[in-house]
C-alpha positions as CSV (number, residue, x, y, z in Angstrom):
1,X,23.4,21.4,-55.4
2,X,24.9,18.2,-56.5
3,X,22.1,15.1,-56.6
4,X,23.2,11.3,-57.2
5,X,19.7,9.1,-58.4
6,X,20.5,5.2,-58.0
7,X,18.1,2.7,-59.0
8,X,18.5,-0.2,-61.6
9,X,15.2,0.9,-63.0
10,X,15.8,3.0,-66.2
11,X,12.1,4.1,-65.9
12,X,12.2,5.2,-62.3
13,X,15.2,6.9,-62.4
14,X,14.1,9.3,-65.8
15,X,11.1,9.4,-63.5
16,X,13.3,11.2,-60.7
17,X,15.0,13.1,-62.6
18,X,12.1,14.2,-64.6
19,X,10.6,15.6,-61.1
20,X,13.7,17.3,-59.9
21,X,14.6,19.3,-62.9
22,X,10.8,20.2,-62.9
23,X,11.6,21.3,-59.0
24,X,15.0,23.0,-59.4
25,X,13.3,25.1,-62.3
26,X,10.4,26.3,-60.5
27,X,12.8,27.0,-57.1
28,X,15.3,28.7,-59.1
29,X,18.0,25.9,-57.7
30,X,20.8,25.1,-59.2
31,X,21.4,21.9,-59.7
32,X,23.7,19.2,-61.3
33,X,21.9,15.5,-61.3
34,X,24.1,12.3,-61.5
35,X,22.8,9.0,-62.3
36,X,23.6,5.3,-61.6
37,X,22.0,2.1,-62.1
38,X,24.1,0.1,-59.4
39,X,25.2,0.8,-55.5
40,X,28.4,-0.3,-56.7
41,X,28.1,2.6,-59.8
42,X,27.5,5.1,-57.0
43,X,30.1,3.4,-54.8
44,X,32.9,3.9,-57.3
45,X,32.4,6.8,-57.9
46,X,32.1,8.4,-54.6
47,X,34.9,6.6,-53.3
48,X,36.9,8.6,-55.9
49,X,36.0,12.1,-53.9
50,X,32.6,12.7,-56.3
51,X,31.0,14.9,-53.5
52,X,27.1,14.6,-53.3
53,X,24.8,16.9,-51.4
54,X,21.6,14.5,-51.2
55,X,21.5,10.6,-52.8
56,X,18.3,9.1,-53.7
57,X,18.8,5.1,-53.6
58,X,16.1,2.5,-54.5
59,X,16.3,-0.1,-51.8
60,X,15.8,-3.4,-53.8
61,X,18.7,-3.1,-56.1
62,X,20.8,-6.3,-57.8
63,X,23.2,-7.0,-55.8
64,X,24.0,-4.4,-53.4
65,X,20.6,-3.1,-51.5
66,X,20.1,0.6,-51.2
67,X,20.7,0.1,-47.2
68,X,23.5,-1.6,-47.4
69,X,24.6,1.3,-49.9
70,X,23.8,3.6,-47.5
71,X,25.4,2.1,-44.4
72,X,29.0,1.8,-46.2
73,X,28.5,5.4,-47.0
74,X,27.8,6.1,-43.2
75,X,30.9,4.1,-42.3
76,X,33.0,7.4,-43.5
77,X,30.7,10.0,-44.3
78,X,27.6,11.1,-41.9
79,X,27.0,14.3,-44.1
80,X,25.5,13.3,-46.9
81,X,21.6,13.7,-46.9
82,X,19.8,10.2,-48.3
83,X,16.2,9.5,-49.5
84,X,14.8,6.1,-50.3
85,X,12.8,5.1,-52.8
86,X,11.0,1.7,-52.5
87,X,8.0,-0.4,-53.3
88,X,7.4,-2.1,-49.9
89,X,7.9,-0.7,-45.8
90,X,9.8,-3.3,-44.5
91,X,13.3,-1.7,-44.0
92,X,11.8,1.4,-43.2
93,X,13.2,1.3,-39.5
94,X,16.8,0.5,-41.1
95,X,16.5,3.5,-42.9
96,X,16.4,5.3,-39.2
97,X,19.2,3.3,-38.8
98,X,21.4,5.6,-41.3
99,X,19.7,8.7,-40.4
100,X,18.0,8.8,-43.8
101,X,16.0,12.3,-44.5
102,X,12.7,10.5,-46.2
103,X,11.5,7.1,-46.9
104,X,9.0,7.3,-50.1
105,X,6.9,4.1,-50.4
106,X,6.0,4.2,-54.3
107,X,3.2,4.6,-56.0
108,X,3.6,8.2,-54.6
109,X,3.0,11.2,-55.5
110,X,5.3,14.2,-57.2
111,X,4.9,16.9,-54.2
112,X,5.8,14.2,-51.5
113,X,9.2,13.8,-53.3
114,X,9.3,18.2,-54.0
115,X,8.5,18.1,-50.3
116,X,11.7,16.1,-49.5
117,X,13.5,18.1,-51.8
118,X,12.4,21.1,-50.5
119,X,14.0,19.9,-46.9
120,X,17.2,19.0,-48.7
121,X,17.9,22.2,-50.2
122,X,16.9,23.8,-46.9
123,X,19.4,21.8,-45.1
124,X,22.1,22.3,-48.2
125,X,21.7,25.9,-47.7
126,X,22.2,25.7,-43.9
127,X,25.6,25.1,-44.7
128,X,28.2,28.0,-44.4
129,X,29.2,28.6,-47.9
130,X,29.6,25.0,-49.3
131,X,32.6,22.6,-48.9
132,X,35.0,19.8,-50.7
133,X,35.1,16.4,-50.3
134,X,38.5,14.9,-50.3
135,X,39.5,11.4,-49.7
136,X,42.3,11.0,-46.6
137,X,43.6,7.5,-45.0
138,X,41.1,5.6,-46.2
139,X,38.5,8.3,-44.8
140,X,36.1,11.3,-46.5
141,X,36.7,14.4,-45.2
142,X,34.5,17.9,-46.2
143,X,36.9,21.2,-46.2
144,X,34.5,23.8,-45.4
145,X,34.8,26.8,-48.3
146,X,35.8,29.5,-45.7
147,X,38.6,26.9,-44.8
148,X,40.7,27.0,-48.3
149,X,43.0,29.2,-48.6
150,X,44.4,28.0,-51.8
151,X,45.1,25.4,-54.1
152,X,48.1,24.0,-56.6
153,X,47.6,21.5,-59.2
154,X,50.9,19.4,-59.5
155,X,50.8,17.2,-62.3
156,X,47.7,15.1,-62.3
157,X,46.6,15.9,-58.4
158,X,45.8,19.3,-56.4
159,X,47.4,20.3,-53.0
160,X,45.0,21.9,-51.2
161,X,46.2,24.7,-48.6
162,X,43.6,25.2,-45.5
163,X,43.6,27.9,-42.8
164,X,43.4,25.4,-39.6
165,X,42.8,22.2,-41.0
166,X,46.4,21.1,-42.6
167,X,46.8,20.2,-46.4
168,X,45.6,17.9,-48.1
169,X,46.1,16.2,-51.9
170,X,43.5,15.7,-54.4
171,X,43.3,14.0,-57.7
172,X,41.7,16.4,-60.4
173,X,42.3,18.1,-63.6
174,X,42.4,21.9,-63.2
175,X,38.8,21.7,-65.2
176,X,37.4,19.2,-63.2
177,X,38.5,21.4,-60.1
178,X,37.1,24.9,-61.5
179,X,33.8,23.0,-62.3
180,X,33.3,21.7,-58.9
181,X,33.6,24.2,-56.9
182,X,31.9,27.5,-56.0
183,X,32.6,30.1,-58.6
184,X,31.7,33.0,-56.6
185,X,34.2,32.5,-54.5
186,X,36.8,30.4,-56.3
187,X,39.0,31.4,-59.4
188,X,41.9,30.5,-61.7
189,X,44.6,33.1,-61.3
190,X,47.4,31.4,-63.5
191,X,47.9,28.3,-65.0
192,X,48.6,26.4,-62.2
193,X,46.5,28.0,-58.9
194,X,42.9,28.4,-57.7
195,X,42.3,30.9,-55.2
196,X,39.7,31.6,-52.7
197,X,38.4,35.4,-53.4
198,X,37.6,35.6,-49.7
199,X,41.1,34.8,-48.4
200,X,42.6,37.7,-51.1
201,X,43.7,41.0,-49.5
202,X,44.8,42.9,-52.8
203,X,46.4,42.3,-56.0
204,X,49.6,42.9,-57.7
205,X,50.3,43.4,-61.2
206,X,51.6,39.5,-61.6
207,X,50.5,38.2,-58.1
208,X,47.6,37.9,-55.6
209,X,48.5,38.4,-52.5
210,X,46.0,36.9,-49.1
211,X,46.0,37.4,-45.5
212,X,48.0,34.5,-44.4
213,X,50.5,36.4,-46.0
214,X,51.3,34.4,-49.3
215,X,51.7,35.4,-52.7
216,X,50.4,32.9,-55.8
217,X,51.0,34.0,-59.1
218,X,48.8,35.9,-61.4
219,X,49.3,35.6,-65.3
220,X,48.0,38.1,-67.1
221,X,44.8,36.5,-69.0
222,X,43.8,36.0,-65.5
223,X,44.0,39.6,-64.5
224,X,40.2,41.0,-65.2
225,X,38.6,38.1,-64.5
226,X,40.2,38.1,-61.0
227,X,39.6,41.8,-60.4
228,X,36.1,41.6,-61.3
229,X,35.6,39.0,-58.5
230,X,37.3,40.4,-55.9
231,X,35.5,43.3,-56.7
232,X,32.2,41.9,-56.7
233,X,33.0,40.0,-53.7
234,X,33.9,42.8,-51.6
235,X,31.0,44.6,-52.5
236,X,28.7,42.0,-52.0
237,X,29.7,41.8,-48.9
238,X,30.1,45.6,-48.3
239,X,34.0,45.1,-47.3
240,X,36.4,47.5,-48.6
241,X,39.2,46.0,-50.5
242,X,42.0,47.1,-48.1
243,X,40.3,45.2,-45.2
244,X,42.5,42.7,-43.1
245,X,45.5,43.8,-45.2
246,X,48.7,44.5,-42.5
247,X,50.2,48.1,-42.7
């Protein structure tokens, strides 16, 4: 679960993320906590495709407020699960305004904010198996997991290959791209590809082959590590390995 803290208070923010490593420890939650001391930080950042799962913005910031933060991000992206974090009530109805999750009036107390993180990771897990956040026209778009089929890094950016949804291109380094996404679903099988265990039907000695019908290369370092997956996988999910292959 992916967490972005913005506040220009250094002391708040350790504060934060002092209570949600406590949190993520006790719940067993995995957890990768980013921090920013400006909406315009954040802003850059997420403009980039940095995908977030739940934001937690201080409303009186320099600059930037965190509801104005928050409305720009609701301009292209209605997904993303906000919190507020402020010393006085008086935007609280703004915060409806952006469908914010909670709205925590400080001095408060450390189980109010586990509380709201307890509904965030309830919501997060709602979600079918996760998705990627790629930036298209101007607009943020999520690619559900059970969508990608593939991917292809081509010099410095990533084609993306989707069941139903088109292709799209994304700007990442292939470590950048293994670290973001699920690994119990998604793996390196050469130098050059990411593939979505799900989507594979069986493999070849130098290729993996899934049920759209395309073959991506497999290079041999890559050979274990992708078996073991796609063997895990399939049991896991008590599939045999031959399902949804053609004759």
């Amino acid at each position: 679960m992916r967490i972005a803290v913005c506040d220009d208070e250094k002391v708040q923010v350790n504060g934060n993320v002092e209570v949600i490593e406590k949190w993520a420890a006790h719940r067993k939650v995995n957890v990768h906590i980013d921090t920013f001391s400006s909406a315009e930080e954040f802003l850059f950042r997420w403009s980039e495709g940095q995908p977030y799962d739940l934001a937690i913005f201080d409303i009186q910031m320099r600059k930037m407020t965190g509801i104005e933060l928050a409305k720009t991000i609701r301009k292209k992206d209605n997904d993303l699960q906000i919190v507020f974090i402020t010393g006085i009530t008086d935007h609280v109805f703004e915060g409806y305004d952006v469908a914010a999750l909670n709205y925590l009036v400080k001095p408060y107390a450390p189980k109010l904010f586990v509380k709201t993180l307890d509904k965030a990771h309830a919501l997060f897990k709602q979600k079918e198996t996760g998705s990627l956040m790629v930036s298209q026209e101007g607009r943020l778009i999520r690619i559900p997991y059970v969508e990608i089929s593939y991917m292809e890094i081509k010099g410095h950016y990533f084609d993306i290959y989707t069941l139903t949804m088109g292709d799209f291109r994304m700007k990442k380094k292939m470590d950048e791209m293994v670290a973001l996404l699920d690994s119990s679903l998604f793996i390196r099988c050469h130098r050059s590809f990411i593939v979505n265990i799900a989507q594979v039907t069986s493999l070849g000695r130098l290729e993996v082959k899934l049920k759209g019908g395309q073959t991506v290369p497999l290079s041999l370092p890559n050979v274990q590590p992708v078996t073991q997956l796609f063997l895990d996988y399939h049991y896991k999910h008590n599939i045999s390995p031959t399902d949804g292959e053609g004759s």
